[in-house]
C-alpha positions as a LaTeX table, in Angstrom:
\begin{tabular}{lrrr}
\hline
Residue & $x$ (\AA) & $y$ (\AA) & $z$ (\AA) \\
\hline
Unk1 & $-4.06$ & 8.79 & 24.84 \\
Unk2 & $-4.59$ & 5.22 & 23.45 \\
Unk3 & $-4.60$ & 2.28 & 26.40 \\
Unk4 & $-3.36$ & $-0.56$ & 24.84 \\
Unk5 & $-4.33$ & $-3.73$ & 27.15 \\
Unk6 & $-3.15$ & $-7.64$ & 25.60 \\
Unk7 & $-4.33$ & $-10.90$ & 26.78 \\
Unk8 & $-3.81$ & $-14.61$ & 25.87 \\
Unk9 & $-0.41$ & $-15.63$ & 26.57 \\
Unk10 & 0.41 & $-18.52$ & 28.61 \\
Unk11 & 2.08 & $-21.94$ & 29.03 \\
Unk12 & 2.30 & $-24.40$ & 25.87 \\
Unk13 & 4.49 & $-26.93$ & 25.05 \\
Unk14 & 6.80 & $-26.51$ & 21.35 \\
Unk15 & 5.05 & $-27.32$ & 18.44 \\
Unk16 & 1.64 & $-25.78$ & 20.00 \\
Unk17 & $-0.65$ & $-22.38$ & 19.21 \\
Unk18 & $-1.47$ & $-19.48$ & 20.84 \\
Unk19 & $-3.32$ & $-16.31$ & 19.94 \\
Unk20 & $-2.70$ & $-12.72$ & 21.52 \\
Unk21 & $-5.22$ & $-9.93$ & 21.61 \\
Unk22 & $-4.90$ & $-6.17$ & 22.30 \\
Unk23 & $-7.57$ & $-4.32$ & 22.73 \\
Unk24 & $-7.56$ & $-0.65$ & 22.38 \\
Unk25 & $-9.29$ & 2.35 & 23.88 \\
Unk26 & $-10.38$ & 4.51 & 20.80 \\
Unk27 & $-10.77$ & 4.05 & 17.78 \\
Unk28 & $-7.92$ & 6.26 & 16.35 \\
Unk29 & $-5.71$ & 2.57 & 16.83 \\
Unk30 & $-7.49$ & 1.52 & 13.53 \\
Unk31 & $-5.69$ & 4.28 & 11.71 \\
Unk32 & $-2.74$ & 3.37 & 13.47 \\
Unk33 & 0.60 & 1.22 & 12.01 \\
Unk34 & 0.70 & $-1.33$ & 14.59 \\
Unk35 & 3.07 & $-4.03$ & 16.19 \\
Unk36 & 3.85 & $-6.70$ & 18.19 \\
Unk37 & 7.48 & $-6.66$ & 20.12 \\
Unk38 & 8.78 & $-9.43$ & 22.10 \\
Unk39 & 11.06 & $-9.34$ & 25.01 \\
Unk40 & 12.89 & $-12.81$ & 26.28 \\
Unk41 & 14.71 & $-12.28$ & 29.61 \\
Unk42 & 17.87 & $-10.45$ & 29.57 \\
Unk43 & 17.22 & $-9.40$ & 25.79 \\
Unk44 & 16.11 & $-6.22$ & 24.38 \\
Unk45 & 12.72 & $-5.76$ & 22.92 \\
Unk46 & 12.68 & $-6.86$ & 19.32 \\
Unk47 & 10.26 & $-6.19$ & 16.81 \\
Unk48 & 7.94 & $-9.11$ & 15.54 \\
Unk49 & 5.40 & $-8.54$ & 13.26 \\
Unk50 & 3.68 & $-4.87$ & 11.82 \\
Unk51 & 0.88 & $-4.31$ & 10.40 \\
Unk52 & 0.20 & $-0.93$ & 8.44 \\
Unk53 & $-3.76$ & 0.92 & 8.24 \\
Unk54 & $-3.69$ & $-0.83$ & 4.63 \\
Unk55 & $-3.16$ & $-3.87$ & 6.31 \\
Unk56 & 0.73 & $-4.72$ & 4.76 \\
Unk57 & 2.23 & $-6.96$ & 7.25 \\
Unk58 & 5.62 & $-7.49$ & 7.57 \\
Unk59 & 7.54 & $-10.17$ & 9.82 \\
Unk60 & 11.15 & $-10.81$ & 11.49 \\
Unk61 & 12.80 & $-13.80$ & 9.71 \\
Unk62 & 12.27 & $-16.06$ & 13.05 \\
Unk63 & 8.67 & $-16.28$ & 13.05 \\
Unk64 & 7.72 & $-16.17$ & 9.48 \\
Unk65 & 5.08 & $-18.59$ & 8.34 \\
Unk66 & 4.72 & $-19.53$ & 11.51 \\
Unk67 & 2.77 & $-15.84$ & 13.08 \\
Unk68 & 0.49 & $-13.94$ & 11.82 \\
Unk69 & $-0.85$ & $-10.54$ & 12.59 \\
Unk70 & $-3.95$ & $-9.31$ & 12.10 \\
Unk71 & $-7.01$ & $-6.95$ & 13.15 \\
Unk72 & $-10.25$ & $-6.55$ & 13.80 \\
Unk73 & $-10.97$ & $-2.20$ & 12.78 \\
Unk74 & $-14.44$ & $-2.71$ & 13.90 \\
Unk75 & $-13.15$ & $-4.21$ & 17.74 \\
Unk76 & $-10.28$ & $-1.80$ & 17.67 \\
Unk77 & $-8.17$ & $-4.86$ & 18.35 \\
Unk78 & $-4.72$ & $-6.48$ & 17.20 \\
Unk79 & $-4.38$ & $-10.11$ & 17.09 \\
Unk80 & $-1.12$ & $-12.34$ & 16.96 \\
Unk81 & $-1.60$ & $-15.90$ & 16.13 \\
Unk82 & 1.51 & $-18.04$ & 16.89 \\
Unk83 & 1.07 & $-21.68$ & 15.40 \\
Unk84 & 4.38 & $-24.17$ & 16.10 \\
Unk85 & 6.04 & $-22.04$ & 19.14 \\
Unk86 & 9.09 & $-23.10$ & 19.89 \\
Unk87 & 11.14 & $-22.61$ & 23.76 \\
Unk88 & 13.16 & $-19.29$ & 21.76 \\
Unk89 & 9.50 & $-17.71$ & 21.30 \\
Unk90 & 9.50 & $-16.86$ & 25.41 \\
Unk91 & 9.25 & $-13.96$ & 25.94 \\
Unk92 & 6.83 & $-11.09$ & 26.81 \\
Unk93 & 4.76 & $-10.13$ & 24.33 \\
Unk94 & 4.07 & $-6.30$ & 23.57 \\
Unk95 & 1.35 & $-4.41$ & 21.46 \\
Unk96 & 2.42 & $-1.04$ & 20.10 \\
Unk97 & 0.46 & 1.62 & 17.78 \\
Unk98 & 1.56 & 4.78 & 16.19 \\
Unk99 & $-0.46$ & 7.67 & 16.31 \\
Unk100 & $-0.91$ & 8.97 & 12.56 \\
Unk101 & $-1.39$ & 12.13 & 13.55 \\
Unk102 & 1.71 & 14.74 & 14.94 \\
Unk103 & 3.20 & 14.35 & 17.36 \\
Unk104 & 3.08 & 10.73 & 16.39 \\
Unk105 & 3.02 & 9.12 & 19.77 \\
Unk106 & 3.76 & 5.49 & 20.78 \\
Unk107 & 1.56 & 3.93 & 23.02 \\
Unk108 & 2.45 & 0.21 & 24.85 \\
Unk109 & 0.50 & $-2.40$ & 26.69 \\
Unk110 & 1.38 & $-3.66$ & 29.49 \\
Unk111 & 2.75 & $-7.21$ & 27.94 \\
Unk112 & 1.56 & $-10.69$ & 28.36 \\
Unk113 & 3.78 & $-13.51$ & 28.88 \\
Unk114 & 4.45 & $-16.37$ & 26.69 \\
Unk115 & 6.19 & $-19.49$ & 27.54 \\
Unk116 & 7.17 & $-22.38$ & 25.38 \\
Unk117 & 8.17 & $-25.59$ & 27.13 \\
Unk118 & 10.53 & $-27.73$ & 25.06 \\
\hline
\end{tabular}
């Protein structure tokens, strides 16, 4: 079982920053491909950014050269930084890992919420 637990959202006004942790459990998330989803109200969860145990990242088209995913193996924590948020980046934010190992589990946080005044 991996607890996944993110922190950092908040209120900001367009054009500002923010940076989301999630912190895991064990260490078994470093070995994990790992993501941040997004949820705006009345939407279904969409995928944001990946990032693989190589450390390939990949992005959705919205929020390209704008977010960045990262981590730290040694804190067993996944970062997002969000730089020029705009009002159609609220949403709640969700960390996600995949176990490498069968029967390749997903594990969720809880979400943190991000709002972006206009």
């Amino acid at each position: 079982q991996v607890n996944l637990v993110e922190s950092g959202g908040g209120l900001v006004q367009a054009g500002g920053s923010l940076r989301l942790s999630c912190a895991a459990s064990v260490s078994i998330f470093s070995i994990s491909t790992k993501a941040w989803y997004r949820q705006a109200s009345g939407n279904q969860r969409e995928l944001v950014a990946t990032i693989t145990s190589g450390g390939s990242t990949t992005y959705v088209d919205a929020v390209k050269g704008r977010f960045t995913i990262s981590r730290d193996n040694a804190k067993n924590t996944l970062y997002l930084q969000m730089n020029n948020l705009k009002p159609e980046d609220t949403a709640v934010y969700y960390c996600n890992a995949l176990s490498p190992y069968y029967p390749y589990s997903e594990f969720w946080g809880q979400g943190t919420q991000v709002t972006v005044s206009s």
